[in-house]
C-alpha positions in Angstrom: 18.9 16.8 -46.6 18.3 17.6 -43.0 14.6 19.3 -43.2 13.9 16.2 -45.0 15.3 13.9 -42.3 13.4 16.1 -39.4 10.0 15.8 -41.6 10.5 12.0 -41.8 11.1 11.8 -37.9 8.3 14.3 -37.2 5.6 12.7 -39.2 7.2 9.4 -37.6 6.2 11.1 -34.1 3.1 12.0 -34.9 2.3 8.3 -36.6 3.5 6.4 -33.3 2.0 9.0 -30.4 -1.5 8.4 -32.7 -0.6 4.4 -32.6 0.7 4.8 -28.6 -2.6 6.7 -27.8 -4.6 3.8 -29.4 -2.7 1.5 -27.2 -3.6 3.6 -23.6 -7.1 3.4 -24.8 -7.4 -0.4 -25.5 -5.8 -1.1 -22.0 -8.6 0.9 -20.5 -11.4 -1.8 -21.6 -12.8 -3.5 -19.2 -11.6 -7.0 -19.9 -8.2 -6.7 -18.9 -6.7 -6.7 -15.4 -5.0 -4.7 -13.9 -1.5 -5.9 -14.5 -2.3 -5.9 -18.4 -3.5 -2.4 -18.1 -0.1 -0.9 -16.4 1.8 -3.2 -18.9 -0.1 -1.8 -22.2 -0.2 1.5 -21.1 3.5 1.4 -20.5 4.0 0.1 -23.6 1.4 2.4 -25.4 3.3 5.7 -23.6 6.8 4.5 -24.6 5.9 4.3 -28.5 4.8 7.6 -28.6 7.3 9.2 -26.1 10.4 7.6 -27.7 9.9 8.6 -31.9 9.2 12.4 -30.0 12.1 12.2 -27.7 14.4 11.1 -30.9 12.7 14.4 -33.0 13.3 16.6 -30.3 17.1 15.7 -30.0 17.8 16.2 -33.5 15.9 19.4 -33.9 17.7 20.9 -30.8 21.2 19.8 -32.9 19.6 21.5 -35.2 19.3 24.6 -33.8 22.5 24.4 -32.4 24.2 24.3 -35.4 22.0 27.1 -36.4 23.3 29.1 -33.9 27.1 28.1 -34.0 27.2 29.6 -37.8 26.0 32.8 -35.8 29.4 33.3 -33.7 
């Protein structure tokens, strides 16, 4: 049950730094000034940083656990 949850959240990281990316590289048209640029890339960085931060916690539980069984 849990490598299927840390698959979900990983492909789920993968999905939104792809989408978040996307985002950094619309604000960087020329169009938009330069308020909207800090405010979509913001926005872009914090979708994909947030789903990997989430992953990253529950795969260092994870390990923990993994390692508490050892003792």
């Amino acid at each position: 049950m849990r490598q299927g949850i840390a698959t979900i959240l990983d492909v789920i990281s993968v999905l939104a730094a792809m989408s978040g990316g996307v985002l950094i590289l619309f604000s960087l048209l020329p169009p938009n000034s330069a308020v909207q640029t800090c405010a979509l890339s913001a926005v872009g960085i914090g979708i994909a940083a947030v789903p990997y931060i989430i992953a990253g916690a529950f795969h260092r539980g994870a390990v923990r656990r993994l390692l508490d069984r050892r003792d």
